[in-house]
N, C-alpha and C positions, 0 to 999 in steps of 0.2 A: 254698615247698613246701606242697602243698596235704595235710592231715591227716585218714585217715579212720578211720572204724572201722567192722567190718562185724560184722552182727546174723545167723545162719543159723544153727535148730538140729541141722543136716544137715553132721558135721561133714566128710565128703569134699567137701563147697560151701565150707565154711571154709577149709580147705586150698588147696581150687581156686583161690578166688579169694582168699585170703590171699598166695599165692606171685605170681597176676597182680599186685597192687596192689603187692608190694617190687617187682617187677620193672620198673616208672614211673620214671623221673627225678626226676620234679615231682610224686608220692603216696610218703606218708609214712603204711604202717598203723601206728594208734596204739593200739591193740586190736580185741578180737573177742569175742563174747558169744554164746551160746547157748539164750539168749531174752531174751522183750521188757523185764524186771525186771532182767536183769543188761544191759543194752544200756545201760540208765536209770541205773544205777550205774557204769556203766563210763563215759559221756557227761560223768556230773558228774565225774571224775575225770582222763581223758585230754583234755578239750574238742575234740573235732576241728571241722572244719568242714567235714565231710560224713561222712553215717551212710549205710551199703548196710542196708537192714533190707529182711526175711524178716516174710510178713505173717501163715505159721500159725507160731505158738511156743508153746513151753508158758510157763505161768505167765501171764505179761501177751502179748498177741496184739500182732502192730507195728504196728493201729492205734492201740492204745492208749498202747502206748511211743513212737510219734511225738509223740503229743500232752503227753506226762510231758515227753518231751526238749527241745519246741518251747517249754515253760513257763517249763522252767529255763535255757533255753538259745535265746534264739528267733532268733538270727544261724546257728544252724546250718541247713545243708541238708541235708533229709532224701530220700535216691531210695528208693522201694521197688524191691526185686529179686524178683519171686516168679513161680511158674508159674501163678498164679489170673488170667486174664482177663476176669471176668464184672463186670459192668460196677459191681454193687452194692460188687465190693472199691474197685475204683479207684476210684468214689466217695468210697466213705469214704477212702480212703485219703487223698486230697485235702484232702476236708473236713477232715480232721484236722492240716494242714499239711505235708505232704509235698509237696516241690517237680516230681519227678520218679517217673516211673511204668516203669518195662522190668520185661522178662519172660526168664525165664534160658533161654529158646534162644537169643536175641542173642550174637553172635560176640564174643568178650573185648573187640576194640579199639571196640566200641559202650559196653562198659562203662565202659572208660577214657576214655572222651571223654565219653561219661555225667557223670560223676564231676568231671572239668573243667567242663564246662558247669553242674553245680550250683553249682562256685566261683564261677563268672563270675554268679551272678545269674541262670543261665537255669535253663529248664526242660527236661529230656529225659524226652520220651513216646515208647514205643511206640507205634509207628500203632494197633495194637488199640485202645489205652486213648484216643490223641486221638478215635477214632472212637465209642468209649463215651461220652466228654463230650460230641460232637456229633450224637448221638441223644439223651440226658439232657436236652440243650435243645432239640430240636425236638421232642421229644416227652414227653408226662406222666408224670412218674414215677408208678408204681403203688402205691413204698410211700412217696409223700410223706406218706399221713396218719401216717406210724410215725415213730418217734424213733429214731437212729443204734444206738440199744439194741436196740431192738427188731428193727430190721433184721438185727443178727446173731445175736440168738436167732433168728431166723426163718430164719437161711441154716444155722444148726449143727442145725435141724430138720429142716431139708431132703436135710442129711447124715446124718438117720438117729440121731445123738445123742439119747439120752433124758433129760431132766429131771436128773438127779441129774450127769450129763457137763457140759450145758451148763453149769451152776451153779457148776463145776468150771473148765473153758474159761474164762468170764468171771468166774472170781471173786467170782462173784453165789451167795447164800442160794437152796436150790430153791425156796423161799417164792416170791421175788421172781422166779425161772423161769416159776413158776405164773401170777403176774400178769402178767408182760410175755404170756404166751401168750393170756390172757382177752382182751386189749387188741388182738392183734395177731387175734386169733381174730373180734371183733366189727367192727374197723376192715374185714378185707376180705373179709366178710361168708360165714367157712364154722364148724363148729358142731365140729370134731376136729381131730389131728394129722394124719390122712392126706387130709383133704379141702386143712387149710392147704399141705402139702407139692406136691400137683398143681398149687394155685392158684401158685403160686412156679416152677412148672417153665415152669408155663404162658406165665408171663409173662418166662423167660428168667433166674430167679433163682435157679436151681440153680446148683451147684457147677462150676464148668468150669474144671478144670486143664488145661493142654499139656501 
């Protein structure tokens, strides 16, 4: 019996796919969390051995909570489920140890097989997201000079978030808002919030939900 627990602060996505995952033979939901801090708490406590995580959450974000669960727990399998296909999440998302990448228009028996193949050791991508890792390596990342930090202050700017939100979002001091923005400001070379905001659309780093 393969053990999951799924992470979504969207609770009619909880539900949805709470009632698909009892409905499995071989999946056993072992809890459900309503963001990326209770995901982390709930992980050290039900051990499954695959997490469905939701990658906007409040409190701690599921890149963040991959990497908390993957620390304490690094036999688990983590799939992100989210409607974000823009290449900088799936990235991180990766980077962060998450095994698996789908996107919630996928038809349920994708997720259920999803979810098995995470058991087995494999990986299940979205074409979108395989297709993002294979532009990622053919071509230069634009924010290789930034830090996984920086990257997502620079995509909650690009949502329009102001300094005292993002600070919020990440669990970061606005102090330290401040700086990541000087840094991220000088790295690729614009002098304001609304000049960094165009260079980010520009290069495909805006916000792109389905």
């Amino acid at each position: 019996m393969i053990r999951v627990l799924l992470a979504d602060d969207h609770g009619v996505i909880r539900d949805g796919l709470g009632r698909l995952i009892s409905a499995l033979d071989d999946v056993e939901l072992v809890g459900v969390a309503a963001d990326g801090q209770e995901a982390v708490d709930r992980c050290h406590e039900a051990e499954p051995d695959v997490v469905l995580m939701d990658l906007d959450m409040p409190r701690v974000d599921g890149i963040e909570a991959t990497q908390r669960i993957l620390a304490d727990r690094p036999g688990t399998a983590v799939i992100v489920l989210t409607s974000f296909s823009d290449q900088p999440r799936i990235l991180g998302a990766l980077e962060a140890g998450a095994c698996g990448y789908l996107l919630k228009d996928v038809a349920a028996d994708e997720v259920a097989e999803g979810i098995r193949a995470a058991a087995r050791g494999e990986s299940p991508l979205d074409p979108r997201a395989a297709r993002a890792i294979l532009n990622a390596r053919s071509a230069p990342d634009p924010t290789g000079g930034l830090s996984q930090r920086e990257r997502e202050v620079l995509l909650l700017l690009v949502e329009g978030l102001p300094n005292k939100l993002i600070a919020r979002r990440l669990e970061i001091s606005e102090k330290t808002v401040k700086s990541h923005l000087t840094r991220i400001f000088r790295e690729i070379g614009v002098t304001d919030r609304t000049q960094a905001a165009l260079w980010a659309e520009r290069h495909g780093l805006g916000p792109a939900a389905v």
